[in-house]
Jmol script that loads the backbone (N, CA, C; Angstrom):
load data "model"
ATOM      1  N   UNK A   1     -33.369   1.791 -57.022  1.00  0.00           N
ATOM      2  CA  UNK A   1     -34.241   2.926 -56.759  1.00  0.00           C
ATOM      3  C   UNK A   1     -35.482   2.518 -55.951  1.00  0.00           C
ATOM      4  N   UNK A   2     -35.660   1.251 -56.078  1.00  0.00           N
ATOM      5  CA  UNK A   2     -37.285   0.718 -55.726  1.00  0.00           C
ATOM      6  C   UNK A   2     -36.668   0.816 -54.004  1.00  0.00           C
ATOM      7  N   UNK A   3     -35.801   0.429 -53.544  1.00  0.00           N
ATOM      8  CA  UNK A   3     -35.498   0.501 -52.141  1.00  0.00           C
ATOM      9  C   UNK A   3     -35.869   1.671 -51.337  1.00  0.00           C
ATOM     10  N   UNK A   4     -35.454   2.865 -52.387  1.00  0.00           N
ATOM     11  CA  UNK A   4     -35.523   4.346 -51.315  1.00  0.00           C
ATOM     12  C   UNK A   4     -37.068   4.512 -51.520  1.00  0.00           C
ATOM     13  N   UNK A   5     -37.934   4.009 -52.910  1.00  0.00           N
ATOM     14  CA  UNK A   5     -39.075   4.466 -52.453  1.00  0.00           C
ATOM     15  C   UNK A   5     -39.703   3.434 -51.304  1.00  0.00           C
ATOM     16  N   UNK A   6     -39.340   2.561 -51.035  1.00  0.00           N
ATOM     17  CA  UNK A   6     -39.894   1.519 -49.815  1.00  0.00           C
ATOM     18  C   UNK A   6     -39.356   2.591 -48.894  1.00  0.00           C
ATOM     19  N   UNK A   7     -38.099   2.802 -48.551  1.00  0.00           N
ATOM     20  CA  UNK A   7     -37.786   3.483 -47.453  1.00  0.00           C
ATOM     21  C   UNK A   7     -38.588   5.012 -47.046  1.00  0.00           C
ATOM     22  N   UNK A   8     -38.826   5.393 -48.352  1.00  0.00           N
ATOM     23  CA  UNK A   8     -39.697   6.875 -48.003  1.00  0.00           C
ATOM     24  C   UNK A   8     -41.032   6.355 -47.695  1.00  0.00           C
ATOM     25  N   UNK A   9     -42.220   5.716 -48.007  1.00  0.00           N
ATOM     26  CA  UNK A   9     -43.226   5.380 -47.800  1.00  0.00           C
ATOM     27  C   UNK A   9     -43.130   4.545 -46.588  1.00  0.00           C
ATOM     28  N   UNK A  10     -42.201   3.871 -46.145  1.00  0.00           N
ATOM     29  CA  UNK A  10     -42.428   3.469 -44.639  1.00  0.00           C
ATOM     30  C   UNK A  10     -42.024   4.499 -43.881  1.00  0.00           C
ATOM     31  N   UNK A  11     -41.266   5.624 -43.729  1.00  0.00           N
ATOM     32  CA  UNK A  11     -40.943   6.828 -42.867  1.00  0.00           C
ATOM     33  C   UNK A  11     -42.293   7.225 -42.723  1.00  0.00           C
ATOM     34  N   UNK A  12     -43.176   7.819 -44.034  1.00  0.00           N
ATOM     35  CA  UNK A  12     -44.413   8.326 -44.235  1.00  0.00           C
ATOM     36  C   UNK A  12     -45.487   7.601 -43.504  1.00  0.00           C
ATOM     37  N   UNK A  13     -45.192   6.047 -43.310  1.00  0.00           N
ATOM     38  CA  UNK A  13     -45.985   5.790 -42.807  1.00  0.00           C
ATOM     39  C   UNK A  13     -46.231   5.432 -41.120  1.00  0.00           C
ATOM     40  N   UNK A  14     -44.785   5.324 -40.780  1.00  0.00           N
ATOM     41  CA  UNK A  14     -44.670   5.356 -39.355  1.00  0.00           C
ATOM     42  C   UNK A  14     -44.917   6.801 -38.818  1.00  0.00           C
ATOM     43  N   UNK A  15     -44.890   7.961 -39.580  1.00  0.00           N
ATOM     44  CA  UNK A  15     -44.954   9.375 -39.116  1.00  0.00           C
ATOM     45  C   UNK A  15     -46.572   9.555 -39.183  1.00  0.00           C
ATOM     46  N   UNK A  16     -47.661   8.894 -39.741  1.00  0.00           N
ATOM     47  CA  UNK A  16     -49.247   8.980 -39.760  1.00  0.00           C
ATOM     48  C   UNK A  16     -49.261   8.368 -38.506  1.00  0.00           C
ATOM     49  N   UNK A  17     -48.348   6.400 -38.643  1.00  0.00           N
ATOM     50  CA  UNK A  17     -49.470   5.750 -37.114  1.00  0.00           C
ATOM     51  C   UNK A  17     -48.278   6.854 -35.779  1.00  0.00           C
ATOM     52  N   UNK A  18     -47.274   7.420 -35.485  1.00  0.00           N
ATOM     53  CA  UNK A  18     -47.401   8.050 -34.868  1.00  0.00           C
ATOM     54  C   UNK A  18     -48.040   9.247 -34.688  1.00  0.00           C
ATOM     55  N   UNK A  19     -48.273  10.151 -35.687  1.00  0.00           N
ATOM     56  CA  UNK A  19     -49.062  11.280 -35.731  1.00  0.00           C
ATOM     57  C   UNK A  19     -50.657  11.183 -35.250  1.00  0.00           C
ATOM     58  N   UNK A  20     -51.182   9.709 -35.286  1.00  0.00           N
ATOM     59  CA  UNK A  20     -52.119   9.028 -34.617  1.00  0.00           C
ATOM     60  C   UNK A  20     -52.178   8.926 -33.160  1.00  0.00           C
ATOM     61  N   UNK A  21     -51.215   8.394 -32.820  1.00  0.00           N
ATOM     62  CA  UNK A  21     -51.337   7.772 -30.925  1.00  0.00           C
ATOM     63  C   UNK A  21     -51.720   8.437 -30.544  1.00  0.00           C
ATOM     64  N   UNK A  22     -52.008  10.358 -29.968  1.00  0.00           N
ATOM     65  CA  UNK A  22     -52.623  11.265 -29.699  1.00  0.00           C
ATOM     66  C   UNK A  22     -53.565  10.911 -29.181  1.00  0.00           C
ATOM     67  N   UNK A  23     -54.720  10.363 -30.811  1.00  0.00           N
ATOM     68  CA  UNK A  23     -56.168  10.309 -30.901  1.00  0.00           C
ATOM     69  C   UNK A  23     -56.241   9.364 -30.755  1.00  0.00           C
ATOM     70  N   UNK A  24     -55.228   8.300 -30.569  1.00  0.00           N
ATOM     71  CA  UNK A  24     -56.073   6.869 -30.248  1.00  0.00           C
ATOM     72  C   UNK A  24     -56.323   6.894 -28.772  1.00  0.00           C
ATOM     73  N   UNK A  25     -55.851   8.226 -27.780  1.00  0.00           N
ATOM     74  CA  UNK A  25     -56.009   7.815 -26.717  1.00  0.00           C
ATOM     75  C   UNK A  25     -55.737   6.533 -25.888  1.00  0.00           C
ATOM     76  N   UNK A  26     -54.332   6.067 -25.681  1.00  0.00           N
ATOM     77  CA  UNK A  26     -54.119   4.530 -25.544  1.00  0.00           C
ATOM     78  C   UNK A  26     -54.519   3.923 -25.836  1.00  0.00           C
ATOM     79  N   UNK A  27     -55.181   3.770 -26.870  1.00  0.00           N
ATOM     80  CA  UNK A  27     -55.758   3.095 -27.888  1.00  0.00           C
ATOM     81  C   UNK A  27     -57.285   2.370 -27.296  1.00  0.00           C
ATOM     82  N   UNK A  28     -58.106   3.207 -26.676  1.00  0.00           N
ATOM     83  CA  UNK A  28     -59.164   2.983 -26.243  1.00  0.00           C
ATOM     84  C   UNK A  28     -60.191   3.902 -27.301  1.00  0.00           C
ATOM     85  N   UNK A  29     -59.920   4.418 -28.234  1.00  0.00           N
ATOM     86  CA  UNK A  29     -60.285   4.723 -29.853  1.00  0.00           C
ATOM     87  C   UNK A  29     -60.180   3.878 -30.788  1.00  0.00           C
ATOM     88  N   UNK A  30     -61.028   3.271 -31.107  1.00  0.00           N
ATOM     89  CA  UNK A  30     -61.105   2.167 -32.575  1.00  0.00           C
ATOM     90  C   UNK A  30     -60.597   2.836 -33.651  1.00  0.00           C
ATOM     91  N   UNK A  31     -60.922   3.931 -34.069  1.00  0.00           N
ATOM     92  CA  UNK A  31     -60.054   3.746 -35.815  1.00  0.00           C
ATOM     93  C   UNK A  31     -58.830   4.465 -35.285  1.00  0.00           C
ATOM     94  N   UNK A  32     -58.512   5.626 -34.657  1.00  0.00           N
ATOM     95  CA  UNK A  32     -57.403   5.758 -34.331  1.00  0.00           C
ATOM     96  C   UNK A  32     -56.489   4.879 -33.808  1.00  0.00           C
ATOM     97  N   UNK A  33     -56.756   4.028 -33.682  1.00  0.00           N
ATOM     98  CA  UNK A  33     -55.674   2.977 -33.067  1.00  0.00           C
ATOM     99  C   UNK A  33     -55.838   1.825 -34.576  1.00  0.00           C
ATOM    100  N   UNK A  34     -56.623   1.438 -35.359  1.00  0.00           N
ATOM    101  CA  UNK A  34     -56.489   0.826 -36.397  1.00  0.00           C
ATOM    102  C   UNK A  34     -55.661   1.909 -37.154  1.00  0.00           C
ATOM    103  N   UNK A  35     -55.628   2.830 -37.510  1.00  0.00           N
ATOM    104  CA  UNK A  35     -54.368   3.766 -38.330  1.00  0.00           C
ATOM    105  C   UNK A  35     -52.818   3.408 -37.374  1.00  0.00           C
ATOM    106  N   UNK A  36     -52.860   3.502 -36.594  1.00  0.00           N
ATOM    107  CA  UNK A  36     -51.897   3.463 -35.612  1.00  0.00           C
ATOM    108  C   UNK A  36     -50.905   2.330 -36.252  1.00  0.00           C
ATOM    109  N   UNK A  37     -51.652   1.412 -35.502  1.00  0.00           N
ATOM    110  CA  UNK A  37     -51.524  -0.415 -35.805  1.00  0.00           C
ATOM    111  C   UNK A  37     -51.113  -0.693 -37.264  1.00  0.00           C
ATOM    112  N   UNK A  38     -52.175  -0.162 -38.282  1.00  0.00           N
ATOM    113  CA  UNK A  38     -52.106  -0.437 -39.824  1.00  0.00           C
ATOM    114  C   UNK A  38     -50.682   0.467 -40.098  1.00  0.00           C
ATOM    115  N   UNK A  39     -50.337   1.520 -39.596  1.00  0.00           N
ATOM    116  CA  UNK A  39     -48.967   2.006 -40.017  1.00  0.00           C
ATOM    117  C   UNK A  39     -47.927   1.613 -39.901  1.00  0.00           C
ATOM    118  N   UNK A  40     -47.680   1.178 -38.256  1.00  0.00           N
ATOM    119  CA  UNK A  40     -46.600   0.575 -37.862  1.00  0.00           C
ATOM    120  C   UNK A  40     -46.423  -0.966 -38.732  1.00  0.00           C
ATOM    121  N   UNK A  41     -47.238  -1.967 -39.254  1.00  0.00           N
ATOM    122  CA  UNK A  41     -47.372  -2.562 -39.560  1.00  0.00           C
ATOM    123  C   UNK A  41     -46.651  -2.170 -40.886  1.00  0.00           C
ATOM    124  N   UNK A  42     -47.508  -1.880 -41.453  1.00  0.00           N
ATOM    125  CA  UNK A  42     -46.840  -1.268 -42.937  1.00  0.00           C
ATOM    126  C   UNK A  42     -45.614  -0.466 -42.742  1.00  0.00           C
ATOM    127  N   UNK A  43     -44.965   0.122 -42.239  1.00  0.00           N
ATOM    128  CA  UNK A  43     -44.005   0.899 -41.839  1.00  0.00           C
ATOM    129  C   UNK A  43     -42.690  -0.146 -41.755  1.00  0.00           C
ATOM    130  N   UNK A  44     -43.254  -1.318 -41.043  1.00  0.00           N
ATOM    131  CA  UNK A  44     -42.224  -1.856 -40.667  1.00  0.00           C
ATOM    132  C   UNK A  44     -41.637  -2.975 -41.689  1.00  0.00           C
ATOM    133  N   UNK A  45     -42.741  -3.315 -42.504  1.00  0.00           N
ATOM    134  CA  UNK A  45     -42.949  -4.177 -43.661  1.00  0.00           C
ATOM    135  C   UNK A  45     -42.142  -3.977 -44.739  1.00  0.00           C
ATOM    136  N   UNK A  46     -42.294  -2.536 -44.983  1.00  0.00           N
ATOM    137  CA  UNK A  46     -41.627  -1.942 -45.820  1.00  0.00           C
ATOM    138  C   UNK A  46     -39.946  -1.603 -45.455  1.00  0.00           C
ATOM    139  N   UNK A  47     -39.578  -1.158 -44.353  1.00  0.00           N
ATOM    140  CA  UNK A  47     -38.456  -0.877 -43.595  1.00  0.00           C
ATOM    141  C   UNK A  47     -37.820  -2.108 -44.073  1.00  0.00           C
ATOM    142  N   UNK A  48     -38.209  -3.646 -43.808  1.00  0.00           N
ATOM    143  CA  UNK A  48     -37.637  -4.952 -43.416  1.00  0.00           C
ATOM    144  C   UNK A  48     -37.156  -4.558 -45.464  1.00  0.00           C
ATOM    145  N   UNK A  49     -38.038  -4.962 -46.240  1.00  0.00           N
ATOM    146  CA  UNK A  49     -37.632  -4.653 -47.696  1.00  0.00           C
ATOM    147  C   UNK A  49     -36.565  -3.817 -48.165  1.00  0.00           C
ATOM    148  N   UNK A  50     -36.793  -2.577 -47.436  1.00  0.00           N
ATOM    149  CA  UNK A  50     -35.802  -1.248 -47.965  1.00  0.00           C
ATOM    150  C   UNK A  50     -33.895  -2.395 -47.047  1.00  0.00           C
ATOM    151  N   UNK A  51     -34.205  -3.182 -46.088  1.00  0.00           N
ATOM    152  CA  UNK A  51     -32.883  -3.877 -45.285  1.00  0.00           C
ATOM    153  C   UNK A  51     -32.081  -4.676 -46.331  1.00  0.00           C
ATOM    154  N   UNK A  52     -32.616  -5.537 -47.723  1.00  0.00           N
ATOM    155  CA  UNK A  52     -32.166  -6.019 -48.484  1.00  0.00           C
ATOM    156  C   UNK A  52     -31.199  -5.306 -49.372  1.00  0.00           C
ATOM    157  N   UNK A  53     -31.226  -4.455 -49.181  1.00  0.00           N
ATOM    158  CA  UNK A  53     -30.097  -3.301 -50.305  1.00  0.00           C
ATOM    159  C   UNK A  53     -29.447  -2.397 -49.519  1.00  0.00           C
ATOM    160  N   UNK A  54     -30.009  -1.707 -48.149  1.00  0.00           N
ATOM    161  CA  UNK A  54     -29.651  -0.882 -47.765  1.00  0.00           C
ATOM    162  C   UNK A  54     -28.927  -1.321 -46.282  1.00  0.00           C
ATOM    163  N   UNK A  55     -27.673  -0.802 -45.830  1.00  0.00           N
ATOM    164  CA  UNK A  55     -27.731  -1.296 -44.482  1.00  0.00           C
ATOM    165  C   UNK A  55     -28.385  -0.647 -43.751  1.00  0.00           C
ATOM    166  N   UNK A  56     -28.841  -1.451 -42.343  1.00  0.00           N
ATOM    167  CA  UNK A  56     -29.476  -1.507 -41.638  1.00  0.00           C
ATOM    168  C   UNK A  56     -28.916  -0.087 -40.829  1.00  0.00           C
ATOM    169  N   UNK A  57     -28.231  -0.080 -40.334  1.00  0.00           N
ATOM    170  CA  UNK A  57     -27.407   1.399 -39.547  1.00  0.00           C
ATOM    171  C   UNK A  57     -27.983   2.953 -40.105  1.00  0.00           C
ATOM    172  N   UNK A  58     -27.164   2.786 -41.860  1.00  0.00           N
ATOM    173  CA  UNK A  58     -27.771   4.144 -42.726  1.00  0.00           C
ATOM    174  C   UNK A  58     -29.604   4.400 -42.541  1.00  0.00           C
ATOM    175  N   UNK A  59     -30.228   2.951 -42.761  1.00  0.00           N
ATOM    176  CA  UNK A  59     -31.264   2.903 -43.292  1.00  0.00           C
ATOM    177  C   UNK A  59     -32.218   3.538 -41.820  1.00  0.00           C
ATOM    178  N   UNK A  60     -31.484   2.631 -40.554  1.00  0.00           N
ATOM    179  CA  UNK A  60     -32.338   3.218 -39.659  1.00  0.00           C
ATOM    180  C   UNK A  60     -32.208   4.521 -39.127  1.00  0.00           C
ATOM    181  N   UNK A  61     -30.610   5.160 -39.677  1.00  0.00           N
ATOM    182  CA  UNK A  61     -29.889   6.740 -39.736  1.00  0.00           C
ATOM    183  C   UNK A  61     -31.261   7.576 -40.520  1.00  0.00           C
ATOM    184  N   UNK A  62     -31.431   7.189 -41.258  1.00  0.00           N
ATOM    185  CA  UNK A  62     -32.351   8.057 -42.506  1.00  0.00           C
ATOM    186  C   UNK A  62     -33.712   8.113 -41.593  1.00  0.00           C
ATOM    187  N   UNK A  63     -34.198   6.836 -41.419  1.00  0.00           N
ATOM    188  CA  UNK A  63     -35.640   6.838 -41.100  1.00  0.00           C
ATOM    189  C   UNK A  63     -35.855   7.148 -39.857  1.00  0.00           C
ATOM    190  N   UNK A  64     -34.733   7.474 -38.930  1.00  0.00           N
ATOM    191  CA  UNK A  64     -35.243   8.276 -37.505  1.00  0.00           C
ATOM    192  C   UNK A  64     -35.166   9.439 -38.297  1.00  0.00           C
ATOM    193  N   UNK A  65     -34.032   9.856 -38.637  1.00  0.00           N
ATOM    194  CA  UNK A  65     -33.534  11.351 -38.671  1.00  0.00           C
ATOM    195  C   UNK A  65     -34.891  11.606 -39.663  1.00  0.00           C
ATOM    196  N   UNK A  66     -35.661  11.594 -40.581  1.00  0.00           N
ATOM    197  CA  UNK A  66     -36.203  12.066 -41.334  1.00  0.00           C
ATOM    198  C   UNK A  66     -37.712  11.771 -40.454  1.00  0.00           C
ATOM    199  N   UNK A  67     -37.972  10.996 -40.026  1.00  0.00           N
ATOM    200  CA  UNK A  67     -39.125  10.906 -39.529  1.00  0.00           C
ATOM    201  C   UNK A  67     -39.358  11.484 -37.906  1.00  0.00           C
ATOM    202  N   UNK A  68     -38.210  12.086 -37.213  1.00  0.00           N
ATOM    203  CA  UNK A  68     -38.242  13.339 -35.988  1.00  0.00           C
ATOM    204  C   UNK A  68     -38.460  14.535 -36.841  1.00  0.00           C
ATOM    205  N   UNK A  69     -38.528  14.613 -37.574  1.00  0.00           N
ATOM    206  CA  UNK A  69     -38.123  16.183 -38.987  1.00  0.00           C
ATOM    207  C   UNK A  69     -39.871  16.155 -39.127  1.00  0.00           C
ATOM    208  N   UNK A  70     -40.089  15.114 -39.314  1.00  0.00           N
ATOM    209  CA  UNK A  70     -41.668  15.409 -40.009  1.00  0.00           C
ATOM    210  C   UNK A  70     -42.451  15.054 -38.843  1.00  0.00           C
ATOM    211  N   UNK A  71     -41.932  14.654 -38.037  1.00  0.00           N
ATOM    212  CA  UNK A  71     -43.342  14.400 -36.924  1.00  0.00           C
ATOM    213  C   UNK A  71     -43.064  15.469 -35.883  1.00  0.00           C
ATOM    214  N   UNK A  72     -41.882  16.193 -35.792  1.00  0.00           N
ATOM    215  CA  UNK A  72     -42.414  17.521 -34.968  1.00  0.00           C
ATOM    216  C   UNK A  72     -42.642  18.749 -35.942  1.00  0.00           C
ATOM    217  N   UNK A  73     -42.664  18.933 -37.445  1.00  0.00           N
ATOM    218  CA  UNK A  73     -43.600  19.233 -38.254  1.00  0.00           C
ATOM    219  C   UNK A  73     -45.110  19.278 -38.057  1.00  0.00           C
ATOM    220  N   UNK A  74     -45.399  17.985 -37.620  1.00  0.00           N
ATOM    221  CA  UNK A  74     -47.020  17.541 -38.175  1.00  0.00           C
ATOM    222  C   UNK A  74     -47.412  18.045 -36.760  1.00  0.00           C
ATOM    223  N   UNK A  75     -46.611  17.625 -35.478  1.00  0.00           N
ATOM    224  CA  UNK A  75     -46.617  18.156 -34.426  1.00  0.00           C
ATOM    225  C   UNK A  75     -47.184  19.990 -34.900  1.00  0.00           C
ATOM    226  N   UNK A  76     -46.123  20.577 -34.983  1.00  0.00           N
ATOM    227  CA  UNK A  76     -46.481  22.103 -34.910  1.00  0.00           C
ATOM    228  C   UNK A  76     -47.921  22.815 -35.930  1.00  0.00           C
ATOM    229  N   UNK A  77     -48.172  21.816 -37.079  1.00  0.00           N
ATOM    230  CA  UNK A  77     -49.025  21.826 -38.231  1.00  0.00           C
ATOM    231  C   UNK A  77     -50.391  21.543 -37.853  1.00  0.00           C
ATOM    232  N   UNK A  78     -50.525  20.275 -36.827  1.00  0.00           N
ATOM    233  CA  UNK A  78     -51.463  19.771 -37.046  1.00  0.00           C
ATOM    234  C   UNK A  78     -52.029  19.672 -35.406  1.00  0.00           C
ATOM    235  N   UNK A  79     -51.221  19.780 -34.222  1.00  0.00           N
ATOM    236  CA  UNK A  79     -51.151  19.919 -32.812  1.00  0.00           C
ATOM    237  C   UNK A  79     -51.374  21.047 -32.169  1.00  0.00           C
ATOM    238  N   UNK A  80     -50.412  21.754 -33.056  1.00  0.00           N
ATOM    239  CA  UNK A  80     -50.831  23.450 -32.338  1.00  0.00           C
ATOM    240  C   UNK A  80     -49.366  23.460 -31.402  1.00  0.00           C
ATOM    241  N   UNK A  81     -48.314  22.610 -31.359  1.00  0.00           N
ATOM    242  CA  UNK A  81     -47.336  22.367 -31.111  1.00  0.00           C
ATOM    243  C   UNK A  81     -46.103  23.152 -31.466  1.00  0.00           C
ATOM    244  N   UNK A  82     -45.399  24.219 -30.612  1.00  0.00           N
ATOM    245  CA  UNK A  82     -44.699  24.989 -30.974  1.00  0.00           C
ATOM    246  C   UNK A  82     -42.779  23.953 -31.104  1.00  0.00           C
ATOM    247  N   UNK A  83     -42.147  25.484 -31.729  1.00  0.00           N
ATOM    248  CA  UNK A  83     -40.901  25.112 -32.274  1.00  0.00           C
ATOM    249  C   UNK A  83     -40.338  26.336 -32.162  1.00  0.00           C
ATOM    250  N   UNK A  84     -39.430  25.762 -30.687  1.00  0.00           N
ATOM    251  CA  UNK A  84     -38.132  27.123 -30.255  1.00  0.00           C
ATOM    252  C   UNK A  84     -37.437  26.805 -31.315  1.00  0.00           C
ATOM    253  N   UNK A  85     -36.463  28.027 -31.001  1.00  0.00           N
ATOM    254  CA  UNK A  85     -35.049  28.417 -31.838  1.00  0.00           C
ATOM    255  C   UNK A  85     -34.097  26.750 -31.438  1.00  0.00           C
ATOM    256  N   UNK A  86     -33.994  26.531 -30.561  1.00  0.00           N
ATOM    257  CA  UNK A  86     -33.604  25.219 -30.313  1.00  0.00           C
ATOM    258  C   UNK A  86     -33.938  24.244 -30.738  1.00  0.00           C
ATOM    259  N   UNK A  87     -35.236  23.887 -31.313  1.00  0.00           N
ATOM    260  CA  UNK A  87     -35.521  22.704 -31.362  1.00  0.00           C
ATOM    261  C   UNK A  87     -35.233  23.112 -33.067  1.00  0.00           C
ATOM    262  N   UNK A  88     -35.281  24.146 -33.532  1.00  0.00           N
ATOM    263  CA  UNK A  88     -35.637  24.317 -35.433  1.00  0.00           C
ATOM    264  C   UNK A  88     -33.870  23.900 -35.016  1.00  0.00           C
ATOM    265  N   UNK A  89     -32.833  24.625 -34.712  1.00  0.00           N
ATOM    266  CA  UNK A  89     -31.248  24.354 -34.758  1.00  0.00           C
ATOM    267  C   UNK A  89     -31.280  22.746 -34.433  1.00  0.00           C
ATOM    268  N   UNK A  90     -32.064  22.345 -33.568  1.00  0.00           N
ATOM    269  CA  UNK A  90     -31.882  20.747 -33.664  1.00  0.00           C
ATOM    270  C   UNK A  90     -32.198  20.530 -34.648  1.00  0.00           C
ATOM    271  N   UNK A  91     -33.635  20.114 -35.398  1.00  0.00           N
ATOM    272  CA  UNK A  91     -33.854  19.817 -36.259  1.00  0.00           C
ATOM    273  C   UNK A  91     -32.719  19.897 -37.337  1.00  0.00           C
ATOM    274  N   UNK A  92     -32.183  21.122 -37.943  1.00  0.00           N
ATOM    275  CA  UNK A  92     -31.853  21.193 -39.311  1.00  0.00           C
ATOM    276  C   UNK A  92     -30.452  20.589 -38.793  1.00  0.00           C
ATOM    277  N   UNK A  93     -29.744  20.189 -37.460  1.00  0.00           N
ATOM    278  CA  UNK A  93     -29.159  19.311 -37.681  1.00  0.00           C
ATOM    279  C   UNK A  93     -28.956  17.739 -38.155  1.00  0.00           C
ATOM    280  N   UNK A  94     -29.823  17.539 -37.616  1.00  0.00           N
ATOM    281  CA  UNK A  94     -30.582  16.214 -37.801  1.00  0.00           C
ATOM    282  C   UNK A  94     -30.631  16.005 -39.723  1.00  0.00           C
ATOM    283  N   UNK A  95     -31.292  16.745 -40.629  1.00  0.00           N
ATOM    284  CA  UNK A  95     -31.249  17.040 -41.647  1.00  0.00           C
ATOM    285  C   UNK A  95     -30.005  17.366 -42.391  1.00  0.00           C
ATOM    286  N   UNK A  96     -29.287  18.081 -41.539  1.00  0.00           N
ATOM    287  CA  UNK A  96     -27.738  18.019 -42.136  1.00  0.00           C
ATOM    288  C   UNK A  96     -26.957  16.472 -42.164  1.00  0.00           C
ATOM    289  N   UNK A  97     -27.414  15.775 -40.971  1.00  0.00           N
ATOM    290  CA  UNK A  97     -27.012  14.635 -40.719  1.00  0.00           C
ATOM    291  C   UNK A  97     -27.366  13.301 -41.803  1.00  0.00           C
ATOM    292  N   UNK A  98     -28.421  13.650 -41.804  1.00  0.00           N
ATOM    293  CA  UNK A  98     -28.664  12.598 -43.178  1.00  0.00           C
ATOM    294  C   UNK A  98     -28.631  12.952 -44.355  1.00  0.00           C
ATOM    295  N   UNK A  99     -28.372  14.267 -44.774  1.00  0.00           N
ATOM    296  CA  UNK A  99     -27.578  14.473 -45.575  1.00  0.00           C
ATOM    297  C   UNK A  99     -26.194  13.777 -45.995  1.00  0.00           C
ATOM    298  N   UNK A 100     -25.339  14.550 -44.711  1.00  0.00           N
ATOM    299  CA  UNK A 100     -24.115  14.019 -44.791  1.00  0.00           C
ATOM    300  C   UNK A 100     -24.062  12.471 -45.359  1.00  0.00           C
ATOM    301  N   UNK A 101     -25.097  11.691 -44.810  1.00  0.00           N
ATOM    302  CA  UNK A 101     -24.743  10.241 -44.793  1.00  0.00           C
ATOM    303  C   UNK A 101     -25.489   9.823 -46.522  1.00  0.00           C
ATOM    304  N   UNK A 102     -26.245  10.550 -46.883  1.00  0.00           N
ATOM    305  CA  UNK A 102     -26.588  10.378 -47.891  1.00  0.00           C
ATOM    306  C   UNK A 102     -25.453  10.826 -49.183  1.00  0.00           C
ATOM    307  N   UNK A 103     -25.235  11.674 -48.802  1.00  0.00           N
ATOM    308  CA  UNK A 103     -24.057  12.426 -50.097  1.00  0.00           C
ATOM    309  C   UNK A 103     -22.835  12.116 -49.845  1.00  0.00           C
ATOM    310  N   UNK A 104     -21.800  11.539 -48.352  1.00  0.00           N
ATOM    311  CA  UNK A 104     -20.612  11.346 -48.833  1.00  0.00           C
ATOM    312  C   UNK A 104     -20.615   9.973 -48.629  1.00  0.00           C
ATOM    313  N   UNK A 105     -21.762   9.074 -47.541  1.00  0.00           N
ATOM    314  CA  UNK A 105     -20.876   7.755 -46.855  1.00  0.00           C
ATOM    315  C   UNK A 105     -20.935   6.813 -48.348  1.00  0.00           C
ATOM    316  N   UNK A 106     -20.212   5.924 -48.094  1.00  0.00           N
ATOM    317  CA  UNK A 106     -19.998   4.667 -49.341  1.00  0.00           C
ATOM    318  C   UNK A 106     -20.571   3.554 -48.509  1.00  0.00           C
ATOM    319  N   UNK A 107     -21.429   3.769 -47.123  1.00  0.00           N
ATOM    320  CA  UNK A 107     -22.302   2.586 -47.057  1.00  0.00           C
ATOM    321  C   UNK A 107     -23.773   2.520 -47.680  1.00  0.00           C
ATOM    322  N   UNK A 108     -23.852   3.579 -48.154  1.00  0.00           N
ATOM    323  CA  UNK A 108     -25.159   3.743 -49.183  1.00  0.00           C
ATOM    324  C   UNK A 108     -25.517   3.367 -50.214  1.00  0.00           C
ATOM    325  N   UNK A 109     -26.526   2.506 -50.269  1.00  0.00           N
ATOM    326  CA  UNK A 109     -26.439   1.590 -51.314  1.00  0.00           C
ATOM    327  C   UNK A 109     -27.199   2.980 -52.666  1.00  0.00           C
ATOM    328  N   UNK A 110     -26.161   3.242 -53.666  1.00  0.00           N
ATOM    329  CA  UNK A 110     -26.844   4.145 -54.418  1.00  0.00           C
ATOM    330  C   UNK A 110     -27.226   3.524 -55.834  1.00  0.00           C
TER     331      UNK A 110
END
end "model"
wireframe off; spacefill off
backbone 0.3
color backbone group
């Protein structure tokens, strides 16, 4: 169990230092670019941990697919960033998708 919460808290956290780059302005912004930096860091830290139990394929299946879901979220939430009929039908594919891989594949470490 300790794996998926590594894996959710590094999604969470690569979706802040990207939800960041914006404001770091190529990173010619000091704390916006220290959130940035400190996420990916941690993001990836955690990712490498969640690799010991989980394969690498599913694991990086989950953590795109779930972290495009929430960062054109935070996008529309927090940007002012709209969401056609196209992009929501993308999305909830994407979400169907890691679904799927969550509920039937047997490469999932459960």
């Amino acid at each position: 169990m300790q794996h998926w919460i590594f894996l959710a808290v590094a999604i969470i956290s690569e979706v802040i230092a990207t939800s960041f780059l914006k404001s770091a302005e190529g990173f010619t912004r000091f704390w916006p670019s220290v959130v940035v930096v400190a996420g990916y860091l941690l993001a990836f830290y955690l990712l490498s941990l969640t690799l010991k139990t989980i394969p690498v394929g599913v694991a990086y299946a989950i953590w795109s697919g779930v972290g495009i879901v929430l960062i054109a979220l935070s996008g529309w939430l927090f940007l002012g960033q709209s969401l056609d009929m196209p992009a929501l039908i993308g999305l909830s594919l994407i979400v169907a998708g890691v679904a799927v891989i969550n509920v039937f594949s047997r490469t999932v470490a459960h």
